[in-house]
Residue frames relative to the residue before (quaternion, step in Angstrom):
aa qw qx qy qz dx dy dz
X 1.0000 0.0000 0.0000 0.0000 0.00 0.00 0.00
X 0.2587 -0.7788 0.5708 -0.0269 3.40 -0.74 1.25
X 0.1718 -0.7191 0.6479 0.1835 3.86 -0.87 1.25
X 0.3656 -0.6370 0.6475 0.2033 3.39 -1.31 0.98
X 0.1806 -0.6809 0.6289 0.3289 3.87 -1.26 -0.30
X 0.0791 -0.7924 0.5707 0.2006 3.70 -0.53 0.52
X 0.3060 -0.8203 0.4631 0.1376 3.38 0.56 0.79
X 0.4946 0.5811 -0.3196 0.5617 4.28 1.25 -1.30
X 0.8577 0.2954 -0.1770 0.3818 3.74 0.31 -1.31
X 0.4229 -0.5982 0.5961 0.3287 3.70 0.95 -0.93
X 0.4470 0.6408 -0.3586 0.5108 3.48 1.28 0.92
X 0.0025 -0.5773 0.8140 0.0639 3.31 -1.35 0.91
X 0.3350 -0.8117 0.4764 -0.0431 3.88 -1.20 1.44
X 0.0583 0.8824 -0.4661 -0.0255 3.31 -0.33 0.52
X 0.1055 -0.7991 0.5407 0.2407 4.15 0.49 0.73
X 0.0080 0.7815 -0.6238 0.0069 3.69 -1.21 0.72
X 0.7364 -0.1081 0.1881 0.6409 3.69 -0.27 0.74
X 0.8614 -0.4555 0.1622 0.1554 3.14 0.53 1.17
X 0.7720 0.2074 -0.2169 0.5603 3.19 1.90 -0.35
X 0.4037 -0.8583 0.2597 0.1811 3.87 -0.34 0.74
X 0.4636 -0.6910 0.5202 0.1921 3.56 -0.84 1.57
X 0.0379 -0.7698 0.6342 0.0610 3.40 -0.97 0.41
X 0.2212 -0.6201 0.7376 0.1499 3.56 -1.82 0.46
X 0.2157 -0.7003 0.6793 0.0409 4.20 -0.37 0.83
X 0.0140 -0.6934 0.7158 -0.0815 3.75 -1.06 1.25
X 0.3088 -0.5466 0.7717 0.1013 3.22 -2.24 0.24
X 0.1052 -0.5332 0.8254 0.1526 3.55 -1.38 0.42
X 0.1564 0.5672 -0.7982 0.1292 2.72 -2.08 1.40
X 0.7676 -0.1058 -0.0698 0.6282 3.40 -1.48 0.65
X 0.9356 -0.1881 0.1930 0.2279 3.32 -0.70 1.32
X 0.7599 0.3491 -0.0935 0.5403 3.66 1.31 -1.00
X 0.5637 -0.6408 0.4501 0.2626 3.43 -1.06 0.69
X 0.2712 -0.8054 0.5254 0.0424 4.06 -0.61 0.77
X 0.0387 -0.8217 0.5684 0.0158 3.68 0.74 0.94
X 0.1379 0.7975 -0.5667 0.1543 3.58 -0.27 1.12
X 0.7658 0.2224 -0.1894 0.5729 3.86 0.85 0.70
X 0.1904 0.7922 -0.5752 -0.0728 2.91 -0.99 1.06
X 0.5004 -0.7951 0.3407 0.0360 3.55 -0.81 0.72
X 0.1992 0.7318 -0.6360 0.1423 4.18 -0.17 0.53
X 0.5624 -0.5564 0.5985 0.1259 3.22 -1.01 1.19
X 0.7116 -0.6251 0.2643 0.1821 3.46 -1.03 0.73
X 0.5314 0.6529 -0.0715 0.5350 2.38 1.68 -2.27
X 0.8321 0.3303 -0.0926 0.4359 3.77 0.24 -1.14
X 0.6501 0.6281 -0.3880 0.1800 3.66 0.98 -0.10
X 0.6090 0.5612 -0.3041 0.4708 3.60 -0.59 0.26
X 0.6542 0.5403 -0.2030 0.4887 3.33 1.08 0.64
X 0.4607 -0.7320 0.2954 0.4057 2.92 1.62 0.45
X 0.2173 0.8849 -0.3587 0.2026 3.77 0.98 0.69
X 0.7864 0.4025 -0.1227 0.4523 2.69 1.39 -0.85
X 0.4415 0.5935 -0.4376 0.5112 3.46 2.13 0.27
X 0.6980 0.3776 -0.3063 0.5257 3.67 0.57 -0.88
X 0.5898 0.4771 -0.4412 0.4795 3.84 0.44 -0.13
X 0.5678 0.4400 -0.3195 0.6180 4.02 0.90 -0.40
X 0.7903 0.3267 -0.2876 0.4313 3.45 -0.09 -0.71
X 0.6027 0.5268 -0.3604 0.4788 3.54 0.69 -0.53
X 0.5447 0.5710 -0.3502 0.5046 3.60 1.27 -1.01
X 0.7728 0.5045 -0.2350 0.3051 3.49 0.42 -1.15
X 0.7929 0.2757 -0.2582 0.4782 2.75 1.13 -0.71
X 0.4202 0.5445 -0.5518 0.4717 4.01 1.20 0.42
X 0.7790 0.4747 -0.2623 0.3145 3.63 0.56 -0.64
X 0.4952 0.6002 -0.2390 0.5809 3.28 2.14 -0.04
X 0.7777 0.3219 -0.2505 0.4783 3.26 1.21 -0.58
X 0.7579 0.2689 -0.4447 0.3943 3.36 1.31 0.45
X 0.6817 -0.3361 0.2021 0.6176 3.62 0.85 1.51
X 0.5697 0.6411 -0.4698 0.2091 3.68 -0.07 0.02
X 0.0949 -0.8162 0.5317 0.2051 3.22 -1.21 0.96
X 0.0907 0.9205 -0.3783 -0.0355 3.69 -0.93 0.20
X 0.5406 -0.7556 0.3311 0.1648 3.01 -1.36 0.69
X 0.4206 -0.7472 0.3295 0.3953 4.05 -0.05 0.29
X 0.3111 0.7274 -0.6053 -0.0882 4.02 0.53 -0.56
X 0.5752 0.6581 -0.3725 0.3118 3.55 0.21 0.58
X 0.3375 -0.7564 0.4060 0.3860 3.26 0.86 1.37
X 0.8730 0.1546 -0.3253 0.3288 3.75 -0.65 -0.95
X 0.2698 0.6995 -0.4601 0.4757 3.87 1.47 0.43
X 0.7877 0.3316 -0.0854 0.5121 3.46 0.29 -1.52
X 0.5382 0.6159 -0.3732 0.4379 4.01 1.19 0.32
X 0.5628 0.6149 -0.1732 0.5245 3.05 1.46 -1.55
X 0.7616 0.2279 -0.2226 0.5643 3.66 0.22 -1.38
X 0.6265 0.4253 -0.4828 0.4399 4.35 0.43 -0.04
X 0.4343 0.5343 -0.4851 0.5391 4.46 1.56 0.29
X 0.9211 0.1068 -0.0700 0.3677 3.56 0.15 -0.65
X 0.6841 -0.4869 0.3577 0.4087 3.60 -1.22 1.09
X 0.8879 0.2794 -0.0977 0.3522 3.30 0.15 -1.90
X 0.5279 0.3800 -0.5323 0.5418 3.47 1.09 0.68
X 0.5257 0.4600 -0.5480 0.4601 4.12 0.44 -0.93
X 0.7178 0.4504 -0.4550 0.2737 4.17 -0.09 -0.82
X 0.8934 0.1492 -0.1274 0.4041 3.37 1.02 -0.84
X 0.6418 0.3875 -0.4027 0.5251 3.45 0.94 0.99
X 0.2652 -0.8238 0.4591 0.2007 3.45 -0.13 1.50
């Protein structure tokens, strides 16, 4: 599974079985605002929406981004693991 950035929409994308998970951001002072995250019905319960966060994190690490979590289950994901809690406030 492969996150897309849509960068026009404020979208980090994921296609699964055809229907598409989403993380929704803001830029402010400089830093990315992850404030939505998204699993299609059809596909939930499958843990889709951990690897769709983490995959975000780590497309947005490789292109120089910094960010913040204000999405409660956004800001779970990175408070499970050392090396996301360091770099996603």
């Amino acid at each position: 599974m492969k996150v897309i950035h849509d960068k026009d929409n404020h979208q980090f994308t994921m296609e699964v079985d055809g229907e598409i998970a989403k993380v929704d951001y803001t830029l402010k002072d400089g830093k990315m605002h992850l404030v939505y995250s998204e699993v299609p019905f059809n596909i939930r319960g499958q843990g889709i929406g951990k690897v769709l966060v983490e995959k975000t994190f780590e497309k947005l690490t490789e292109e120089g981004y910094h960010a913040v979590a204000v999405c409660g289950y956004i800001k779970s994901v990175a408070k499970r693991s050392d090396k996301w809690n360091a770099i996603i406030g």
